[in-house]
C-alpha positions in Angstrom: -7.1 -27.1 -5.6 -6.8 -30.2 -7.9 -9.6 -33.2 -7.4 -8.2 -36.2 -6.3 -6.7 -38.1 -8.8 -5.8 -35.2 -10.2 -2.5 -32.8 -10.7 -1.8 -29.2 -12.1 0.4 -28.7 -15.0 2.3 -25.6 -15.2 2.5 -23.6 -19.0 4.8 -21.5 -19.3 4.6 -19.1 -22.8 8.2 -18.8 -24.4 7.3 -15.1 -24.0 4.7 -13.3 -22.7 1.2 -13.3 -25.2 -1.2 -10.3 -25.3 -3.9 -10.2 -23.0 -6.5 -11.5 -25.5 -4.7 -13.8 -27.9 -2.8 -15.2 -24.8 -6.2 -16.4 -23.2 -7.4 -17.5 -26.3 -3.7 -19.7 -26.0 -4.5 -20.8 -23.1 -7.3 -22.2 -23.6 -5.8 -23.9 -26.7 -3.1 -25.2 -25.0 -5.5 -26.7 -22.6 -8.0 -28.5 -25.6 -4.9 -29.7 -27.2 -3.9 -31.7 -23.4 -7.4 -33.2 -23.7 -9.0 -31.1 -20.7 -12.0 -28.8 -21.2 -11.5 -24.8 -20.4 -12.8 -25.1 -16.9 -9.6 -27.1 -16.2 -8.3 -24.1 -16.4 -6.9 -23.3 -12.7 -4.7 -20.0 -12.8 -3.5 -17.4 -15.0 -0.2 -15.6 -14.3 -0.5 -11.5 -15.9 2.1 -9.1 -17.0 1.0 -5.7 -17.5 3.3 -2.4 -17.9 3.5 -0.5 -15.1 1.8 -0.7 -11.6 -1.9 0.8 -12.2 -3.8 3.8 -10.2 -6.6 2.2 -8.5 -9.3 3.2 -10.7 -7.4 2.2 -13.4 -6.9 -1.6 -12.0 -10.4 -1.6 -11.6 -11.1 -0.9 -15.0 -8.7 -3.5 -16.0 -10.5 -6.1 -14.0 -13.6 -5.2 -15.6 -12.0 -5.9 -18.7 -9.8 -9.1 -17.7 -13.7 -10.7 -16.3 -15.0 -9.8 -19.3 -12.8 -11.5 -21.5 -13.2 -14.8 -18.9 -16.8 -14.9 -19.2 -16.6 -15.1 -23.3 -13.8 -17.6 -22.4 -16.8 -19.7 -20.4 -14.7 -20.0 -17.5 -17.8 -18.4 -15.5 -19.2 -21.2 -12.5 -22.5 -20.1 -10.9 -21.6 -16.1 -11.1 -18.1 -16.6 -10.4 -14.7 -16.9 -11.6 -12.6 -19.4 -9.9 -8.9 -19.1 -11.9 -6.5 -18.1 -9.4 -4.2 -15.1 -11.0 -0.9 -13.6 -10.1 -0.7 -10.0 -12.3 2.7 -8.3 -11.7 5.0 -5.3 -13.5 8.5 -6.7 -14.2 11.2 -4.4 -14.0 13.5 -5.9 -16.3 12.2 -7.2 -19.8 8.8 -5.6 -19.4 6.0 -5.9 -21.5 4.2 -3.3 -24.1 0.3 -4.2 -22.9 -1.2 -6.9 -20.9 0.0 -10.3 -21.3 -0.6 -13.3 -20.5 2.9 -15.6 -19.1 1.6 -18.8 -17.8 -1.6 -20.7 -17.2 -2.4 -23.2 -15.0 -4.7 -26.7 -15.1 -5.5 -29.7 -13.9 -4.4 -32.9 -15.4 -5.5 -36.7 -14.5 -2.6 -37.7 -12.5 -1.9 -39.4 -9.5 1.2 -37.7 -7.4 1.4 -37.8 -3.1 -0.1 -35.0 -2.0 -2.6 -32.8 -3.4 -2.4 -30.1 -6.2 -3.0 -26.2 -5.8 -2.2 -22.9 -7.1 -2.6 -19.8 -5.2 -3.4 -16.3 -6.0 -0.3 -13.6 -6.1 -0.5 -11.8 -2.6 0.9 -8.4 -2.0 1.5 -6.9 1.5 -1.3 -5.9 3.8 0.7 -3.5 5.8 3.3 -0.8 5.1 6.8 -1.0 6.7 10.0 -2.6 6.0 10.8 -6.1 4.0 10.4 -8.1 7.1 7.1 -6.9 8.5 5.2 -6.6 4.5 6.8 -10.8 4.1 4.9 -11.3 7.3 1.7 -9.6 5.9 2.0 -12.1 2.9 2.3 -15.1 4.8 -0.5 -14.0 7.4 -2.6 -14.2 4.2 -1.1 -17.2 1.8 -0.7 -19.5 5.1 -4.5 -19.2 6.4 -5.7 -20.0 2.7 -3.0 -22.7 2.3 -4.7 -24.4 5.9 -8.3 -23.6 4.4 -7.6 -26.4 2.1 -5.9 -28.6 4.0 -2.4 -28.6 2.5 0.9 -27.2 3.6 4.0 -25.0 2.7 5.6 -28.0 2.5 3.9 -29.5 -0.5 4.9 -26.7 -2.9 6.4 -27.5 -5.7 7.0 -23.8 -6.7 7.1 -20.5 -4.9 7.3 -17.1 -6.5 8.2 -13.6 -5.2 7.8 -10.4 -7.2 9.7 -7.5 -5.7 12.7 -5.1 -6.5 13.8 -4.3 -2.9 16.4 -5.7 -0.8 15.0 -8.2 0.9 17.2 -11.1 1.0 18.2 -11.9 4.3 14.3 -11.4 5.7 12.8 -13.8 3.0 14.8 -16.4 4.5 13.7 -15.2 8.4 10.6 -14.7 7.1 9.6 -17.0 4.8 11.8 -20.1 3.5 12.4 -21.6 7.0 8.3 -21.0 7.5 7.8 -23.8 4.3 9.3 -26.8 5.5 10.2 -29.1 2.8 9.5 -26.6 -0.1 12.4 -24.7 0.9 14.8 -26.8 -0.4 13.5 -25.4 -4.1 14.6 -22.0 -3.0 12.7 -18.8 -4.2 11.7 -18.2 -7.5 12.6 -14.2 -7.6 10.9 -12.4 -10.5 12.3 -8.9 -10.1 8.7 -6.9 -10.6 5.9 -4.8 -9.0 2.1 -5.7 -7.5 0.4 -4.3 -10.2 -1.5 -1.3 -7.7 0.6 1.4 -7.7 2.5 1.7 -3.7 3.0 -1.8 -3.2 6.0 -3.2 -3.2 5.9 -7.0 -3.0 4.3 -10.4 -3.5 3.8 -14.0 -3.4 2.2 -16.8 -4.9 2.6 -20.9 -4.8 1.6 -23.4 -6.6 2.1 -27.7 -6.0 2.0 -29.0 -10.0 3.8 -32.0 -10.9 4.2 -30.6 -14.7 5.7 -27.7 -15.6 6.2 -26.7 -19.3 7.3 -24.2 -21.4 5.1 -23.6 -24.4 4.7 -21.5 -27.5 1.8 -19.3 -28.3 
């Protein structure tokens, strides 16, 4: 969440970067707006295919890893938010990074977050793994005091059928934000079995940006 007096910029890369040189991106892209790395709010991840378990693990070691040289490490911890998804359509070869998020001085009505991509917590159909989501993304959202209402931007990642319970289930739960509809990125929770996810972000810049 964004200090007051303070927004989130959205980047968007023109395509997706390799996991390295795209953090090593971001963080130039974020010198060059005049903030220091720990401005540095989210990351959004593409990787290839959903992972085994052990194998996500072994990425995360890796991901941290690359972080901490990064210096985006506060008190033994690593706040960047991150959404890390398989698309299903236009894929990528390794781990990439797509988008990175930050705060920017900026004054805006309301206040500024991005939350972490979250995937169902129970099996079942479309309508009861949506409701798993929101049992986790709403508590988190009233944690800090903010709303469904104030997002500027919310993204699922999924390739079932789903339609008709994302609107039950979700769009008439945001309020206000609904009217920006659902930004549908046809794709996987990168642990293999699940089969969908959300994350939301309030930012009052989004850009699109090369690498």
């Amino acid at each position: 969440m964004a200090d007051e007096g303070y927004d989130v910029a959205h980047a968007r890369f023109s395509s997706p970067v390799a996991l390295a040189a795209g953090l090593a991106a971001a963080a130039r892209h974020v010198a060059s707006a005049g903030r220091p790395v720990h401005a540095i709010a989210g990351f959004e991840l593409r990787i290839p295919q959903p992972l085994a378990q052990a194998e996500f693990d072994s990425f995360n070691r890796t991901y941290v890893a690359q972080l901490k040289k990064l210096g985006l490490e506060v008190d033994g911890l690593m706040p960047a938010t991150r959404t890390n998804v398989a698309a299903a359509v236009g894929g990528v070869s390794e781990p990439s990074v797509y988008a990175v998020s930050y705060t920017v001085p900026a004054a805006r009505s309301g206040r500024a977050f991005v939350l972490s991509g979250a995937p169902e917590v129970v099996a079942g159909d479309a309508g009861a793994m949506l409701e798993s989501i929101m049992g986790v993304l709403t508590p988190r959202l009233d944690e800090m005091g903010v709303s469904w209402s104030e997002a500027t931007a919310i993204q699922l990642y999924g390739v079932d059928d789903f339609q008709g319970e994302m609107v039950e289930r979700v769009l008439i739960r945001t309020g206000h934000a609904a009217v920006h509809g659902i930004h549908w990125f046809p794709s996987l929770p990168p642990i293999v079995g699940l089969k969908l996810e959300i994350d939301a972000r309030s930012a009052g810049l989004e850009l699109v940006v090369g690498a």
